[in-house]
TORNUZA-792460 format. One record per residue (C-alpha): residue number from 1; y, z, x negated. Coordinates in Angstrom, 1 decimal, m for minus. Layout:
N
<site NUM, <Y, Z, X>>
...
***
This chain:
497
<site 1, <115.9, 93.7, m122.3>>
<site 2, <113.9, 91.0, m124.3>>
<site 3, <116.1, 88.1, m125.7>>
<site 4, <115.2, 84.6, m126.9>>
<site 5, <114.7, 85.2, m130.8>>
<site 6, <114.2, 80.9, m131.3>>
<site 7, <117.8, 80.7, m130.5>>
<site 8, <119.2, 82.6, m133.6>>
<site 9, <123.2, 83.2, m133.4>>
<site 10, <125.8, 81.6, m135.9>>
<site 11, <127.5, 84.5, m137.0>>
<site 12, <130.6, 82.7, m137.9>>
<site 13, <130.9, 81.7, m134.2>>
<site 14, <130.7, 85.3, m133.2>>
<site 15, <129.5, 85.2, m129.8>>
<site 16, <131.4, 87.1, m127.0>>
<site 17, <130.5, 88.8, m123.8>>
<site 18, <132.0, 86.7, m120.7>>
<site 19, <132.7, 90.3, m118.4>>
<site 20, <136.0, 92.1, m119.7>>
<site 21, <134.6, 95.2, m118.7>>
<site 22, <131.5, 94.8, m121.6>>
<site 23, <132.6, 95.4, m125.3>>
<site 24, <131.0, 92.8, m128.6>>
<site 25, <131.1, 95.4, m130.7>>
<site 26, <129.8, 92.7, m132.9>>
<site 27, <133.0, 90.5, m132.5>>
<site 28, <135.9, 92.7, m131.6>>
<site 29, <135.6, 96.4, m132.1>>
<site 30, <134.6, 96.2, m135.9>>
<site 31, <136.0, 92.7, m136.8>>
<site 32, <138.5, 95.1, m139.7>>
<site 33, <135.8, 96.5, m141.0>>
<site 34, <137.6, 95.7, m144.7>>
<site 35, <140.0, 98.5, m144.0>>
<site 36, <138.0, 100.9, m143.2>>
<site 37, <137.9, 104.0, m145.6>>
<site 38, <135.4, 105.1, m148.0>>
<site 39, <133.3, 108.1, m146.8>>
<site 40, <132.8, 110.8, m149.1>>
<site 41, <129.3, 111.7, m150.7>>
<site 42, <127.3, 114.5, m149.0>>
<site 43, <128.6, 118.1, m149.8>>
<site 44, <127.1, 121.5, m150.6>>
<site 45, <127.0, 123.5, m146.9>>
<site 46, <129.1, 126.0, m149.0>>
<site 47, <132.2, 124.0, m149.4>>
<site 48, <134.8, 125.0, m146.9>>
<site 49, <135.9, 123.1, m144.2>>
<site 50, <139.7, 121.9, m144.1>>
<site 51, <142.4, 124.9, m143.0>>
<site 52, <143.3, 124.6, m140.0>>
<site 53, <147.3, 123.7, m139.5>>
<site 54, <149.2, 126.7, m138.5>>
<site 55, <149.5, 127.6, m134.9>>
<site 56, <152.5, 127.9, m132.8>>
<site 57, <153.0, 131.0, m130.6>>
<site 58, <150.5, 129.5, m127.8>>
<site 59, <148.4, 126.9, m129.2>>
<site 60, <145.0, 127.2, m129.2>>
<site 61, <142.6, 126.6, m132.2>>
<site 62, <141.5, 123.4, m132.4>>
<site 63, <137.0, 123.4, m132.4>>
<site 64, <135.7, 123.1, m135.8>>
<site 65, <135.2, 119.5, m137.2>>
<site 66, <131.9, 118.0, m137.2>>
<site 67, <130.3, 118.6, m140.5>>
<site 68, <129.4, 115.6, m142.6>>
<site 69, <125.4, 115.6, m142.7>>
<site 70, <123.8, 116.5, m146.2>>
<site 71, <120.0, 114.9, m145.3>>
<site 72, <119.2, 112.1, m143.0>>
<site 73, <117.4, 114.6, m140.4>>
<site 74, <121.0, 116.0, m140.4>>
<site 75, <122.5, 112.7, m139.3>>
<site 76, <120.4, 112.3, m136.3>>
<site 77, <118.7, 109.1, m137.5>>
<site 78, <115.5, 107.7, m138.3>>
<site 79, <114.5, 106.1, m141.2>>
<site 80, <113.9, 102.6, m139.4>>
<site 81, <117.3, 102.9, m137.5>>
<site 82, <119.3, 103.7, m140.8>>
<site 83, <117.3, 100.5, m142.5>>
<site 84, <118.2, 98.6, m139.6>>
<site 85, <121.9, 99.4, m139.4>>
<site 86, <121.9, 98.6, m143.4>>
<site 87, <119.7, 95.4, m143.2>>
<site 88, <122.0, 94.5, m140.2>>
<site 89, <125.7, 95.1, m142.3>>
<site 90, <124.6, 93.3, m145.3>>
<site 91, <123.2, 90.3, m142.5>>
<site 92, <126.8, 90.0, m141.4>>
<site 93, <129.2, 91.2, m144.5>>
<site 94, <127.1, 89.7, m147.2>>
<site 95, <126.6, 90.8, m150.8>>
<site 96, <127.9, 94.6, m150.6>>
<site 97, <128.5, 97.6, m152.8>>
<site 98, <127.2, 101.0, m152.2>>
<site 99, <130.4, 102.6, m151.3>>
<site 100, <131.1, 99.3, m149.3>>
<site 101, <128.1, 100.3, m147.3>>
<site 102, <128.9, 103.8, m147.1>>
<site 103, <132.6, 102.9, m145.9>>
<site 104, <131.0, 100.8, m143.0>>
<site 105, <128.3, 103.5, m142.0>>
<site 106, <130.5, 106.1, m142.5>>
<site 107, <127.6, 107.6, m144.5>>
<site 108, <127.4, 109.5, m147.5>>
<site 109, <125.7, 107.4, m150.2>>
<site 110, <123.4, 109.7, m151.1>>
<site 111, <121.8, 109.5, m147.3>>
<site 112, <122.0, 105.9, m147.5>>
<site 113, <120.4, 105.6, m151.3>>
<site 114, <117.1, 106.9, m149.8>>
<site 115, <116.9, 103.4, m146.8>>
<site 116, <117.9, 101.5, m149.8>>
<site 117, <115.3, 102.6, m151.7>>
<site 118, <112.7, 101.8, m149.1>>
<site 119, <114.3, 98.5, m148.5>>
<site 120, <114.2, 97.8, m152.1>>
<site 121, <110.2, 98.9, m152.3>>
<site 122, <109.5, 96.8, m149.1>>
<site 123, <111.2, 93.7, m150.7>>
<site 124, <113.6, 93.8, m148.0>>
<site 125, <116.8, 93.9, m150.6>>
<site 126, <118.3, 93.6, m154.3>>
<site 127, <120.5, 94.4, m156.5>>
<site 128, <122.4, 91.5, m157.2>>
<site 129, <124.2, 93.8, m160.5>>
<site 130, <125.6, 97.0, m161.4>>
<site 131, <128.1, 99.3, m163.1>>
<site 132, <127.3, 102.3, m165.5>>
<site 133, <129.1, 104.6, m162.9>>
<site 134, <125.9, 104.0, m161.0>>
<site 135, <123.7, 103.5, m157.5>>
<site 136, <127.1, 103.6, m155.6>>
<site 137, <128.2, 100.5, m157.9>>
<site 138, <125.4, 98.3, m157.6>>
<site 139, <125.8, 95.5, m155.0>>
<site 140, <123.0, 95.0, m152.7>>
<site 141, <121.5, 91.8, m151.5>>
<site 142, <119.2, 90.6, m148.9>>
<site 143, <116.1, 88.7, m150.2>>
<site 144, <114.8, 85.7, m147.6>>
<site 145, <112.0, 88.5, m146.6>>
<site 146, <115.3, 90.7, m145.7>>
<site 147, <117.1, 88.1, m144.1>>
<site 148, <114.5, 87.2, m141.6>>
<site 149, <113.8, 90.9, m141.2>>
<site 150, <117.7, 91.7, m140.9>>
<site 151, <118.0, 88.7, m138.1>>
<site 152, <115.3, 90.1, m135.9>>
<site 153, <116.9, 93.3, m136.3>>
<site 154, <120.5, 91.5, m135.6>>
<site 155, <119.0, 90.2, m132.4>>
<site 156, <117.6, 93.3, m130.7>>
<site 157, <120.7, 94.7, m130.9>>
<site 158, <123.5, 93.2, m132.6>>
<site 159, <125.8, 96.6, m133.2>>
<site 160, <127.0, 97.0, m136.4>>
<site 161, <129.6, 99.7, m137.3>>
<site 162, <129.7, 103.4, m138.4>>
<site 163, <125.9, 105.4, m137.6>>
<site 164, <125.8, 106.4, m134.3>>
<site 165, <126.0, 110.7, m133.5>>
<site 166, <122.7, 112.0, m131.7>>
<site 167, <123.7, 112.9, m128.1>>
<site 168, <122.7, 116.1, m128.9>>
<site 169, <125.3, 116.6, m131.2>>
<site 170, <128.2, 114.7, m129.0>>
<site 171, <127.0, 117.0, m126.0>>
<site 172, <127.5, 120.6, m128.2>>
<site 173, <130.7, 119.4, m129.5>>
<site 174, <132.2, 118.4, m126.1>>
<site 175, <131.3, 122.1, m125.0>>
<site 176, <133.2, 123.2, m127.8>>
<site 177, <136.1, 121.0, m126.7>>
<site 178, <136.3, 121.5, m123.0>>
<site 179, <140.0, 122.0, m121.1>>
<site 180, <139.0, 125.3, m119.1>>
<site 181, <140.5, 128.2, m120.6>>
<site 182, <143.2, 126.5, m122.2>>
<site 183, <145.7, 129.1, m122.3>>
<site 184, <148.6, 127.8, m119.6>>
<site 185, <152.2, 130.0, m119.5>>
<site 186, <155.2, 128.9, m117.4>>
<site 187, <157.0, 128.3, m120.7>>
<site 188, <154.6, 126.4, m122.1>>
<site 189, <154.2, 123.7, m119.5>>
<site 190, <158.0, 123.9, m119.7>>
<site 191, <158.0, 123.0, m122.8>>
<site 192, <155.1, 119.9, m122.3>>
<site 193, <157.5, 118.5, m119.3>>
<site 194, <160.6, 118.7, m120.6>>
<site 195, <161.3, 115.0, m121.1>>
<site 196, <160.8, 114.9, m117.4>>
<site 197, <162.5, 116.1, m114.5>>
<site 198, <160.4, 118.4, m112.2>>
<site 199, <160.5, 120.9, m109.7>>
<site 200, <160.0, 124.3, m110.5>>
<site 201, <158.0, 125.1, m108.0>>
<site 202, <155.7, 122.0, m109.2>>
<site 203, <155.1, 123.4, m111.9>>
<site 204, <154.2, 126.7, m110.5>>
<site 205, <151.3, 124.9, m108.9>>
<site 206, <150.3, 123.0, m111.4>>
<site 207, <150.0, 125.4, m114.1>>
<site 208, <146.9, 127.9, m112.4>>
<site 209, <145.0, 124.4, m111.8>>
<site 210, <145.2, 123.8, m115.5>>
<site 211, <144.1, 127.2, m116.5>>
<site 212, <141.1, 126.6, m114.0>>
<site 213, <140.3, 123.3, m115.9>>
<site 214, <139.1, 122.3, m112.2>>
<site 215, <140.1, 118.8, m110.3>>
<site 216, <143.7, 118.3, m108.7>>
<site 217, <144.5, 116.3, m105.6>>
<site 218, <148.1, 115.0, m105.9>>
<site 219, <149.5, 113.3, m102.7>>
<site 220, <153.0, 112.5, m101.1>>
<site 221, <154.8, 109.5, m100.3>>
<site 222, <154.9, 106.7, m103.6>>
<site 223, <157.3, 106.3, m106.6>>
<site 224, <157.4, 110.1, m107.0>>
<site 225, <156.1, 111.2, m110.1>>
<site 226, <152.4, 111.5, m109.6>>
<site 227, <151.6, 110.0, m112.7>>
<site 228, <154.2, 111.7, m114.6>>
<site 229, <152.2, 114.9, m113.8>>
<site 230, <149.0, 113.2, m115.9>>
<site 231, <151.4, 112.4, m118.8>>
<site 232, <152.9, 116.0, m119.2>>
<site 233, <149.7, 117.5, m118.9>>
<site 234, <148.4, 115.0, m121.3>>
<site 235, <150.9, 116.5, m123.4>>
<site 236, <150.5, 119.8, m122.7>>
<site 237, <146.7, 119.6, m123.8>>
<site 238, <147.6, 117.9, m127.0>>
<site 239, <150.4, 120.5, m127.6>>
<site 240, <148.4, 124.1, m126.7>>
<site 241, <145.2, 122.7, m126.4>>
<site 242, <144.3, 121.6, m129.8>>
<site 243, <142.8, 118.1, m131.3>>
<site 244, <139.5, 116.5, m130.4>>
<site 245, <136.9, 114.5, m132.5>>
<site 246, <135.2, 111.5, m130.6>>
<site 247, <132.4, 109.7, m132.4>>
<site 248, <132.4, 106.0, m132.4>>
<site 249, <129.0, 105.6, m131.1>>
<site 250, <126.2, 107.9, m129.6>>
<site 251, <122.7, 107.3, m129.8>>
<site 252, <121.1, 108.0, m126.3>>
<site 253, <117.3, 107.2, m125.6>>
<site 254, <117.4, 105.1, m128.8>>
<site 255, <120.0, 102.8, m127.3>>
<site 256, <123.8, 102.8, m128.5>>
<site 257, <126.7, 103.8, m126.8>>
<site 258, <130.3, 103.3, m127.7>>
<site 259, <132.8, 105.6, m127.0>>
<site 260, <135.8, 105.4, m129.6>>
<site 261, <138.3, 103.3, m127.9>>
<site 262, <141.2, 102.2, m130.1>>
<site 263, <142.9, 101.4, m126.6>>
<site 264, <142.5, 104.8, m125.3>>
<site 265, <142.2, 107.7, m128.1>>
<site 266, <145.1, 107.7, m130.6>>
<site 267, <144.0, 108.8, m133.9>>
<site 268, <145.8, 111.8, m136.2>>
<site 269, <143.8, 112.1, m139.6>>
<site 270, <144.8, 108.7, m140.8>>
<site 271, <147.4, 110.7, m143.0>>
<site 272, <144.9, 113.2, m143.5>>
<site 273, <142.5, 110.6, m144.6>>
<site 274, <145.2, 108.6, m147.2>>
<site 275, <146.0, 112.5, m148.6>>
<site 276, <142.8, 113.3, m149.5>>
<site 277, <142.2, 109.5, m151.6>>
<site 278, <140.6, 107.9, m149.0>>
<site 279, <141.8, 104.4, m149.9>>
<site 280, <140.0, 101.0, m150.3>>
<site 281, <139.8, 98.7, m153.2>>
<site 282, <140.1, 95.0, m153.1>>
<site 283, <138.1, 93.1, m151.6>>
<site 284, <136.6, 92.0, m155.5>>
<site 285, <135.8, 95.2, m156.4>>
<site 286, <135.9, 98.9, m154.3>>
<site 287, <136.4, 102.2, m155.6>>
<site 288, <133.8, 104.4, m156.6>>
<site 289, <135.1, 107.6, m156.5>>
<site 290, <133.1, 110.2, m154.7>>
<site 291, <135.1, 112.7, m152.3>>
<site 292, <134.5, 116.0, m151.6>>
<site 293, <135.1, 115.4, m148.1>>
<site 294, <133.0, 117.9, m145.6>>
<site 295, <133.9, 116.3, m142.3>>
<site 296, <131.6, 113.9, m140.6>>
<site 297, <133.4, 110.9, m140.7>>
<site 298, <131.4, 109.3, m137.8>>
<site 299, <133.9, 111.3, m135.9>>
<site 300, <137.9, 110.3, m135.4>>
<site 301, <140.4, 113.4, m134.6>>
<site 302, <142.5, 112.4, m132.2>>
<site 303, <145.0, 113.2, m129.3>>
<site 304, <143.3, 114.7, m126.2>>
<site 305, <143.0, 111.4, m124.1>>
<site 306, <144.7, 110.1, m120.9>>
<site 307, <143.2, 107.9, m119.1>>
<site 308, <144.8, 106.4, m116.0>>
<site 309, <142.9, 103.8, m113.5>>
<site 310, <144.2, 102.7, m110.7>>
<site 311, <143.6, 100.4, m107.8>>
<site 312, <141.2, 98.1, m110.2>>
<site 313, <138.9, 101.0, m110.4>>
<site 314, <135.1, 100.3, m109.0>>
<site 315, <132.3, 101.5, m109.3>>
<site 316, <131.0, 99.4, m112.2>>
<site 317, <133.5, 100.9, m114.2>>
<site 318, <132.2, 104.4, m113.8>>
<site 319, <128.3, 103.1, m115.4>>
<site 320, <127.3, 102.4, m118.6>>
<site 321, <128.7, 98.7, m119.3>>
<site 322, <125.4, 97.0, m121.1>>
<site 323, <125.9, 93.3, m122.9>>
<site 324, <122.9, 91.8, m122.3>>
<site 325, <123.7, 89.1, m125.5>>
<site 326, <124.9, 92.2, m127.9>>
<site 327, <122.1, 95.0, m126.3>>
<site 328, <124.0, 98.1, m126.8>>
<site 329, <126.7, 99.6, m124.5>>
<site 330, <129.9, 100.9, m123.8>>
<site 331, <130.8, 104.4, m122.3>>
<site 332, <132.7, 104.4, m119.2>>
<site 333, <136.2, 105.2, m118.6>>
<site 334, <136.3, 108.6, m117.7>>
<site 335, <133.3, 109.6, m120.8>>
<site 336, <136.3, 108.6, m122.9>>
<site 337, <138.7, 110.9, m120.8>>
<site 338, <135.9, 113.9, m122.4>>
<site 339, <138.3, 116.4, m123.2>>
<site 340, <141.4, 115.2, m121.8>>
<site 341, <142.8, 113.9, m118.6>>
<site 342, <141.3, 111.6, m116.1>>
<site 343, <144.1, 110.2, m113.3>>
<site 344, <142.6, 108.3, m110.7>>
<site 345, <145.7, 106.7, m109.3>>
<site 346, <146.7, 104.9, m105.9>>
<site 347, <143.3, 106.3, m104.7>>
<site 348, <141.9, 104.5, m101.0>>
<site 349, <143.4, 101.4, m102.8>>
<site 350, <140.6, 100.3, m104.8>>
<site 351, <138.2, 97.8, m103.9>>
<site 352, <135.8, 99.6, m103.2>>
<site 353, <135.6, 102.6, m99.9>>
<site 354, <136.6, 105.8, m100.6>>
<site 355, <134.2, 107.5, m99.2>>
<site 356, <131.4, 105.5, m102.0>>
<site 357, <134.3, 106.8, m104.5>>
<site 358, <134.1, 110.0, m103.5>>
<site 359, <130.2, 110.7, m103.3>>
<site 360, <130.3, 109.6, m107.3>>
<site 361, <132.2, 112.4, m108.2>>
<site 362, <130.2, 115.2, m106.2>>
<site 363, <127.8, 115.7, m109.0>>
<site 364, <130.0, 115.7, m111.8>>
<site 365, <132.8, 117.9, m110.2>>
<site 366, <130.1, 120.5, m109.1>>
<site 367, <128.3, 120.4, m112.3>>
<site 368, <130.5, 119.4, m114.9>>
<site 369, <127.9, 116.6, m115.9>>
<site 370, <127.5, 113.3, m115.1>>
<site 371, <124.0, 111.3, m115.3>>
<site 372, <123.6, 107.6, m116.3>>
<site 373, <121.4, 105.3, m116.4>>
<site 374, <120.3, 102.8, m118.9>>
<site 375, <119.4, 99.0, m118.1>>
<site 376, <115.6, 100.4, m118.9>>
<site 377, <116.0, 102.9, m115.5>>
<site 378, <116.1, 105.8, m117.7>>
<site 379, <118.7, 108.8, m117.1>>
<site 380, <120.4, 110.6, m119.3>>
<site 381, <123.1, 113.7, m118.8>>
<site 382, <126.6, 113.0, m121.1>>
<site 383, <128.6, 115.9, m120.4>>
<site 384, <132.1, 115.7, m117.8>>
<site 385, <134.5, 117.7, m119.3>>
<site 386, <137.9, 116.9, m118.5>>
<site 387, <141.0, 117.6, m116.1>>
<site 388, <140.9, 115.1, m113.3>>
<site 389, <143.3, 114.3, m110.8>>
<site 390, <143.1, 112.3, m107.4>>
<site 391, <146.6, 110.6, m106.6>>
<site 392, <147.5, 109.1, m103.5>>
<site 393, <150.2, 108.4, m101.2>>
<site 394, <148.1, 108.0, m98.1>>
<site 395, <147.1, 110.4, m95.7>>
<site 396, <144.7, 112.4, m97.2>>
<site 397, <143.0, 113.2, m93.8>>
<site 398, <142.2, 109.8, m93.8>>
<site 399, <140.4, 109.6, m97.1>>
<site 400, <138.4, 112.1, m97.4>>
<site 401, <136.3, 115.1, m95.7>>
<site 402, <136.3, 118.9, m95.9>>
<site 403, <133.4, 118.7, m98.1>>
<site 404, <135.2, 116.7, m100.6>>
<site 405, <138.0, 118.8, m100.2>>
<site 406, <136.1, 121.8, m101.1>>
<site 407, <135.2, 120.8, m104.6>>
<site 408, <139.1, 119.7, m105.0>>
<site 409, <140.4, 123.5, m105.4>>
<site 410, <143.7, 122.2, m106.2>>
<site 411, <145.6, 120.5, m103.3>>
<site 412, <149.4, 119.5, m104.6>>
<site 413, <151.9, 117.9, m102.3>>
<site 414, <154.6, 115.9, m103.9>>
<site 415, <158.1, 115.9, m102.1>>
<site 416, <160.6, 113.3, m101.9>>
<site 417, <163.5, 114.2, m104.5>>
<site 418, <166.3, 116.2, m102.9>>
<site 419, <170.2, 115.3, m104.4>>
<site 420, <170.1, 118.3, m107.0>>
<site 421, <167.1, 116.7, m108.4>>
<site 422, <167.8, 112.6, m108.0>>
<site 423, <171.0, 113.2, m109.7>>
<site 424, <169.3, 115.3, m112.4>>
<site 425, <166.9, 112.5, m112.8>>
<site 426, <169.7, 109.7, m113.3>>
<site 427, <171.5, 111.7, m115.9>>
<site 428, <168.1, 111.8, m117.8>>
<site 429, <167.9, 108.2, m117.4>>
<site 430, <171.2, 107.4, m118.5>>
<site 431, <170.7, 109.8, m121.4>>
<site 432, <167.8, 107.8, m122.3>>
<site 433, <169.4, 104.8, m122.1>>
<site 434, <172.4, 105.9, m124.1>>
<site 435, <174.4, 104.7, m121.0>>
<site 436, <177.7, 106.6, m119.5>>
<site 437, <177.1, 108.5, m116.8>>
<site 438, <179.4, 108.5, m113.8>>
<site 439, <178.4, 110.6, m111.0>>
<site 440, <180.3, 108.6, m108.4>>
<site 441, <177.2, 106.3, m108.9>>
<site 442, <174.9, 108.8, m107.2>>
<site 443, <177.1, 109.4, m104.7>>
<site 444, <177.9, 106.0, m103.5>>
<site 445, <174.1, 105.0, m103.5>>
<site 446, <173.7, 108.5, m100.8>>
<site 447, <176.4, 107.2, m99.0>>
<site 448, <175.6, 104.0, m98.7>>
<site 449, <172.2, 104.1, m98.3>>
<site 450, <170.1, 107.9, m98.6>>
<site 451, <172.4, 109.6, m95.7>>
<site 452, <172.1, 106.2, m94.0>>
<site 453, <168.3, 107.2, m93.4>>
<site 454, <166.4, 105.5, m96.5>>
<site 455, <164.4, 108.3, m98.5>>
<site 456, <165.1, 109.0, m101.8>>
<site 457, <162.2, 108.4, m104.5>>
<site 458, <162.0, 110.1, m107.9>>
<site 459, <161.7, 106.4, m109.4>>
<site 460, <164.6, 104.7, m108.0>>
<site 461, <167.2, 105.7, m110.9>>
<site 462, <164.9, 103.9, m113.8>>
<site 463, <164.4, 100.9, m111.5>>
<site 464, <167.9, 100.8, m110.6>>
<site 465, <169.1, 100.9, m114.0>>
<site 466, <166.2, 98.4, m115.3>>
<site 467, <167.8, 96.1, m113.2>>
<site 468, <171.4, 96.5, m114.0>>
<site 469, <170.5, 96.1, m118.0>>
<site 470, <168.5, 93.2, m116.7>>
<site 471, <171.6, 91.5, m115.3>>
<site 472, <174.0, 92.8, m117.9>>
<site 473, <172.0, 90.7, m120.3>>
<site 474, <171.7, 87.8, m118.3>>
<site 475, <175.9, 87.6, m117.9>>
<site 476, <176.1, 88.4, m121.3>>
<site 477, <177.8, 91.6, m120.9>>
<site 478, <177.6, 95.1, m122.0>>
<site 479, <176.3, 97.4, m119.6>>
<site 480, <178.2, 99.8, m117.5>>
<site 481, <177.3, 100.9, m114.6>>
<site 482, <180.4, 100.1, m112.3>>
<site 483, <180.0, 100.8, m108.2>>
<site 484, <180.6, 97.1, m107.9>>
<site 485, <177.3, 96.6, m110.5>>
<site 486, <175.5, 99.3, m108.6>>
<site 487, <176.0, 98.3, m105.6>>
<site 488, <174.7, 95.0, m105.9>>
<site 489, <171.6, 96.3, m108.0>>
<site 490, <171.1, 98.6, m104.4>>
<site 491, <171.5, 95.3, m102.3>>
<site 492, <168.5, 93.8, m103.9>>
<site 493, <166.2, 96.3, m104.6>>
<site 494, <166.7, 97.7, m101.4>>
<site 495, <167.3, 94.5, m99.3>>
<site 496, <164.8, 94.5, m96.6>>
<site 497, <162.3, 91.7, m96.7>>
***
């Protein structure tokens, strides 16, 4: 993992990695690093944690916040890898104060006063001036001795972004955030599916595979709901099951790790944040004030996650993705899915054979962990806690053996729609819509085409109406959905190629 240190980066160019699949933090992931709030000051372990919002007849509590860390032995770091990540955000931001360096840590100042300290002492860094309110005023400066030392440091690994958690620390708090046990009623998933249409009996089957926590294989013929079922269990965890902190970065074997994926994990404490005065200055001069604040803000709180892949997946995907220009790493896809929902969708499709698909997931379904490896060979364990699911509308004989089966404890057919439900599922799409509904609609399109031998699918009433808005707009006409519109909308979308 050595790299060419005579060819120094510009760091206005802001270098990228060519593969899609590897993250620049560097470049893209912290490239708003101005907005970012200011992290409180280190608290007494005495002060109490936020309340917990009230709890609705079923909800779980959420697990406790990480505490923010009062010393740097409780932040997980060493004193060189705290000076590095410092030397490293005043490489790239410039002349900064000290709460503008404990905003982009997401460090209390009084851990980072101690690196600057030894910076300062080593000749490393300045203070370019000051304000009576006091160390968290001063702006800091590289010297040349600091800049060259910064730039080395830059070039072994060019992360830069809030302090890392020890894996030690992500790995108890996953434990503490797992999906098994969630508490799973018939009225609650009810309630979590209820923008949906569904049978009843589906949802007798699913609920005992969620209060299992265990893996579900979904199969049946296509455009049947199969990833409806992740959605509304996606919402079902984030409705009974409680919020989840994910860190933005782990610290593994002294290498880095992203996980926080703005993509993927949809925040809620930004309100909780603004409440509580976490609000930037301008960029001339930042605010000062010290907050009280005991939650480790290297965490986010978020939504439980859902992550759906699909025939793109490989195996590639499922490793550590390591940029060999930036030398850290971003977690794979389902490591973000901890505490959530995993859908691997259109499975058999991907590029790759099922059967190599499959023999990836043995360990991690058996043992709830998952190993990986790091470009130096080393292996580490990052825990697999999450609710996955196996979609497919091929034959599952075809795909996969009885051993695989075994592990899959839940095995959930989904039917074709029968008439009660199509119809219930174009009155919901009309409703939707805001669009009349006239149920000589549905029975023309059984007429003229379901009792004519074509099968029904659960997804034909949004595409069918997708299209008829779609050629409403192109005639310029408000849209109402006549027999002679839906008929022609049929013609194409069912017109045999």
């Amino acid at each position: 993992m050595s790299l060419n240190r005579s060819s120094t980066p510009d760091l206005a160019s802001r270098p990228r990695v060519s593969s899609p699949q590897v993250y620049d933090l560097y470049a893209d992931l912290f490239s708003n690093q101005t907005a970012v709030e200011p992290v409180p000051e280190a608290v007494p372990a005495s002060t109490p944690m936020p309340r917990p919002r009230e709890l609705t007849k079923g909800q779980v509590a959420p697990a406790p916040p990480p505490r923010s860390p009062l010393t740097l032995a409780d932040s997980g770091l060493s004193m060189g890898q705290l000076c590095d990540l410092v030397l490293k955000t005043l490489y790239v931001q410039g002349v900064l104060q000290g709460s503008d360096l404990s905003r982009s840590t997401r460090l209390p100042f009084a851990i980072l006063d101690e690196s600057l300290r030894v910076l300062r002492d080593q000749k490393l860094v300045e203070v370019a001036s000051g304000d009576v309110v006091g160390r968290i005023s001063y702006r800091f400066a590289l010297t040349e001795m600091g800049r060259a030392r910064a730039r080395d440091s830059f070039e072994n690994c060019r992360y830069v972004g809030p302090a890392p958690v020890p894996l030690e620390q992500y790995i108890e708090h996953c434990r503490l955030q797992h999906v098994t046990g969630t508490p799973c009623t018939s009225a609650a998933l009810r309630s979590a599916f209820q923008d949906f249409v569904v049978q009843p009996e589906m949802l007798d089957e699913l609920g005992p595979a969620v209060c299992s926590g265990k893996s579900i294989f979904v199969h049946g013929p296509p455009g049947n709901g199969k990833t409806v079922i992740a959605k509304g269990l996606g919402r079902f965890l984030n409705t009974f099951g409680g919020e989840i902190y994910v860190p933005y970065a782990i610290l593994a074997e002294n290498s880095i790790i992203t996980v926080y994926d703005p993509g993927i994990h949809q925040t809620t404490d930004d309100a909780d944040l603004s409440q509580r005065g976490f609000a930037t200055g301008s960029n001339e001069q930042s605010s000062y004030v010290v907050h009280d604040g005991p939650v480790d803000l290297r965490w986010r709180r978020i939504k439980r996650p859902v992550v759906v892949t699909g025939g793109e997946l490989s195996l590639d995907m499922l490793e550590l993705q390591y940029s060999k220009t930036a030398n850290y790493y971003n977690a794979p896809l389902h490591i973000k899915a901890n505490g959530g929902v995993f859908l691997i969708d259109d499975f058999g499709r991907q590029i790759v054979r099922p059967k190599d698909l499959l023999n990836r997931w043995i360990v991690p379904l058996e043992e709830r962990v998952d190993y990986l490896t790091l470009a130096t060979g080393r292996k580490f364990m990052l825990p697999f806690e999450q609710l996955i699911i196996f979609s497919t509308n091929l034959d599952p004989k075809d795909l996969v053996d009885d051993a695989f089966l075994r592990r899959i404890k839940h095995k959930i057919r989904i039917n074709p729609p029968t008439r009660d439900l199509y119809t219930s599922i174009f009155q919901m799409v009309c409703s939707q819509r805001d669009i009349p509904y006239d149920e000589s609609t549905v029975s023309s399109l059984f007429q003229k085409y379901y009792d004519q031998g074509r099968t029904p699918r659960s997804s034909d009433p949004r595409d069918l109406i997708d299209m008829a808005q779609s050629i409403s707009r192109y005639r310029e006409r408000p849209i109402a959905l006549t027999a002679e519109l839906v008929d022609e909308c049929a013609r194409r979308f069912f017109g045999e190629i």
